[in-house]
C-alpha positions in Angstrom: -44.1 23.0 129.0 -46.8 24.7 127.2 -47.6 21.0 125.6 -47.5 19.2 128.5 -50.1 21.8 130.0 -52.3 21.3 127.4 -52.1 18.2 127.1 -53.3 17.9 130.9 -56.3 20.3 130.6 -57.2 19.2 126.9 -59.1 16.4 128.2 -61.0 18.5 131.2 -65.0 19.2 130.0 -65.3 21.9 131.6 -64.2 25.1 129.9 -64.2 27.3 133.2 -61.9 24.3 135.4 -59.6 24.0 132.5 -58.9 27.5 132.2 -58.7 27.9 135.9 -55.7 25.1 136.3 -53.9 26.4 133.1 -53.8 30.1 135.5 -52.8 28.2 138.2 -49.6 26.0 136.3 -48.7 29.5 134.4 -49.2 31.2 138.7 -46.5 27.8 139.5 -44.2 28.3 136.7 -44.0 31.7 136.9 -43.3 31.6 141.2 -40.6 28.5 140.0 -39.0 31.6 137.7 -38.8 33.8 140.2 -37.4 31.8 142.9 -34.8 30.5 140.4 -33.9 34.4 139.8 -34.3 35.1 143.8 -31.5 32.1 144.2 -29.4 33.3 141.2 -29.3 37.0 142.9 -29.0 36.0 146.2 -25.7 33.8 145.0 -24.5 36.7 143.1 -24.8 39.3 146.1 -22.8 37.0 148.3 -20.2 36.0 145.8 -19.7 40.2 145.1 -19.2 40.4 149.2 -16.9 37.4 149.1 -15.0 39.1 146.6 -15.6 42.3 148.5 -13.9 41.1 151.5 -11.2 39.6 149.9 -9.9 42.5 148.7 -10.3 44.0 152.0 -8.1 40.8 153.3 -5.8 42.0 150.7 -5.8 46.1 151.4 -5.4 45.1 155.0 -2.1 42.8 154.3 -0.5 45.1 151.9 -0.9 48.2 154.5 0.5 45.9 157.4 3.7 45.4 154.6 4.1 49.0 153.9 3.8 49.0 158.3 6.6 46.2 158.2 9.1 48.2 155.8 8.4 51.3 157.2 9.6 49.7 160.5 12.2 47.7 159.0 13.6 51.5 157.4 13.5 53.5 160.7 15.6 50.4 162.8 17.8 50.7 159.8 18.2 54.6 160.0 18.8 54.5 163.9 21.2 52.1 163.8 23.2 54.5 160.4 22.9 57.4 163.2 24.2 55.0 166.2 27.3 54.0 164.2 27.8 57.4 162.9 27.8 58.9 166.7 30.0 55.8 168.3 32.4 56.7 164.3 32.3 60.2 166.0 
């Protein structure tokens, strides 16, 4: 890229014009940088929450199995203690 500028502003007479469009490509290249980084972090942050709220998804669905067994054990305990009384 450094070529190509050159190139460009080899040809220009004037010393002052030249060195004033060189600023201005490095000014361009550099904002092009930085918005490539801004897009990179931007896509990181939202694949972390993504990632963040699957394993919310996940918490949530293992805690409504623990719910589910926990359920499933105390139907299974009052129908032990409703056989026992009607054994009785």
């Amino acid at each position: 890229m450094r070529n190509t500028i050159d190139n460009i502003t080899r040809g220009l007479s004037n010393i002052e014009l030249r060195d004033t469009l060189d600023c201005v490509v490095m000014t361009l290249l550099d904002t092009q940088n930085r918005i490539r980084e801004t897009k990179d972090f931007i896509n990181n942050a939202m694949e972390l929450k993504r990632r963040k709220e699957n394993k919310f998804i996940e918490m949530n669905n293992e805690m409504l199995e623990v719910l589910r067994l926990e359920e499933e054990a105390k139907a299974k305990i009052r129908a032990l203690k409703m056989k026992r009384v009607s054994n009785e």
